[in-house]
N, C-alpha and C positions, 0 to 999 in steps of 0.2 A: 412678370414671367420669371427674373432669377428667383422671385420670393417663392413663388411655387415651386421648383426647381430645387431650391434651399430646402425648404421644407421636406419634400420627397425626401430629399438625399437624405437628412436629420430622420426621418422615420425610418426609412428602411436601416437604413446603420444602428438606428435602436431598435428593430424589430430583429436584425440579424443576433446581437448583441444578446438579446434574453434565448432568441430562440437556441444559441448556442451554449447555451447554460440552462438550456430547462430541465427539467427533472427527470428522472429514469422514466418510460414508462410503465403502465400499471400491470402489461403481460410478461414484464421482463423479471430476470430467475430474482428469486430472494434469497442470497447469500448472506445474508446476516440477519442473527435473530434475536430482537427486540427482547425478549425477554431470558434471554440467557445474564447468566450471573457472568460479569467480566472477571471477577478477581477468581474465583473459581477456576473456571477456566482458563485461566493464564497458568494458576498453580498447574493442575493439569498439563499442560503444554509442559511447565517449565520439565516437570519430571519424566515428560516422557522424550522429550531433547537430552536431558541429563543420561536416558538409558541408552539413547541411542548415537549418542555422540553429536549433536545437530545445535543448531541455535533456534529461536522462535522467531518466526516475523508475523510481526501485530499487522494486521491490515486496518486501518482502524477508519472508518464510514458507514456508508447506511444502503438501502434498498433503492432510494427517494437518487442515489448519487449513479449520474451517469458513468463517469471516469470510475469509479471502483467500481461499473460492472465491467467497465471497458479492459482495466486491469485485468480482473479474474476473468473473464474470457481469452484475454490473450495470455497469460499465464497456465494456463489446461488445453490451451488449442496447438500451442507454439511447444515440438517436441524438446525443444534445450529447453527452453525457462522450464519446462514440467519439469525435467527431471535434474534442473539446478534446482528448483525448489524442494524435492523430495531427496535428493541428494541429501542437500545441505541445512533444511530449515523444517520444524514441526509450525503446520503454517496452521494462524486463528484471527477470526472476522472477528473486530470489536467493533458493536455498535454506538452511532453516535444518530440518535436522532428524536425528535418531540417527544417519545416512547419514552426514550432510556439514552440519555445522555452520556451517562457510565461517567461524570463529572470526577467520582472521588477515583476511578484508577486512570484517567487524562492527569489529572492531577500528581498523581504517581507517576504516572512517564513522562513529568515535565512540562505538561501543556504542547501536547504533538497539536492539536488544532489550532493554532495559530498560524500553519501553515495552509490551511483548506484540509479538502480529503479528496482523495483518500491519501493518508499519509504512512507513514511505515516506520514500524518502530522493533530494531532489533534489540532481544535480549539476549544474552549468550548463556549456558548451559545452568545457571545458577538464579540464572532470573535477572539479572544486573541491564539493564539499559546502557547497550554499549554504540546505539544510532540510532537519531530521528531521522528520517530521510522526506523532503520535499518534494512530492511526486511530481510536479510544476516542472523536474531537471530530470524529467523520465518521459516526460512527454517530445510527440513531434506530431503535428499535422493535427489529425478529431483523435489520437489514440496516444498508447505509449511506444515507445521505439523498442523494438525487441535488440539492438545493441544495449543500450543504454541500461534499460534491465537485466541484462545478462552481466553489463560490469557490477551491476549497483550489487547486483546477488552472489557474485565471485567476491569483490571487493570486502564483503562483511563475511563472507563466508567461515566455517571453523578451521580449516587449512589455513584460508588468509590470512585467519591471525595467529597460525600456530608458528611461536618462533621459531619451531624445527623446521620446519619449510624454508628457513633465510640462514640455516648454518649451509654452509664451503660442502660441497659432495666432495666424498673422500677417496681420490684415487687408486688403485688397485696397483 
């Protein structure tokens, strides 16, 4: 009887275990596109951050990924992160999947996939890779934490790192 009992337990812990990792389903939106050129469109991005004062944030994952849809829904649904994103960042889906791996600009930003996906890669107005971020420290519960996010997107932000923002205000 414990053998049975054992066994149950061992299964169901391994059927929770995938089932919480399965794959996006196949009605869910497709925010990245397989055959988009990555290096292209990064240039892109970088120039139009450059025009508007903003930094880029790479979201970099695939269609097949739960947690980056789970991001970019709660990113467009949630009024602050929308408008910390649009504030602060000209935002682009690079794909990573059996399609188009986008190998040679992963490469360029350091190998971000070593952390899973979807992972986040800030460049600041020039193109320069100035954060990889592990979305793994954004998450809480099946989603991401909309605190957590809101620091991770102030904390890279172009104010954040504008050393005018940490000079002494100058009294009158």
């Amino acid at each position: 009887m414990k053998t049975l009992l054992l066994a149950c337990a061992l299964f169901f812990g391994a059927f929770t275990a995938v089932y919480s990792q399965s794959p996006a389903k196949a009605d869910a939106p497709k925010i990245y596109d397989p055959t988009a050129n990555a290096q292209q469109d990064i240039q892109q991005a970088v120039a139009k951050a450059q025009k508007e004062g903003k930094h880029v944030l790479l979201q970099l994952g695939g269609n097949w990924c739960v947690w980056c849809l789970r991001f970019h829904a709660l990113t467009t649904t949630d009024t602050t992160l929308n408008r910390l994103l649009t504030d602060n960042y000209v935002v682009l889906r690079v794909n990573y999947s059996p399609e188009n791996k986008n190998e040679e600009t992963l490469a360029q930003l350091g190998y971000p996939q070593r952390f899973g996906f979807p992972v986040f890669v800030v460049l600041d107005e020039k193109g320069n890779r100035i954060h990889t971020q592990n979305s793994a420290y954004l998450e809480e519960g099946k989603g991401h934490s909309p605190k957590l996010v809101a620091d991770f997107l102030q904390s890279w932000s172009p104010k954040a790192l504008d050393p005018k923002s940490y000079l002494p205000k100058k009294s009158k």
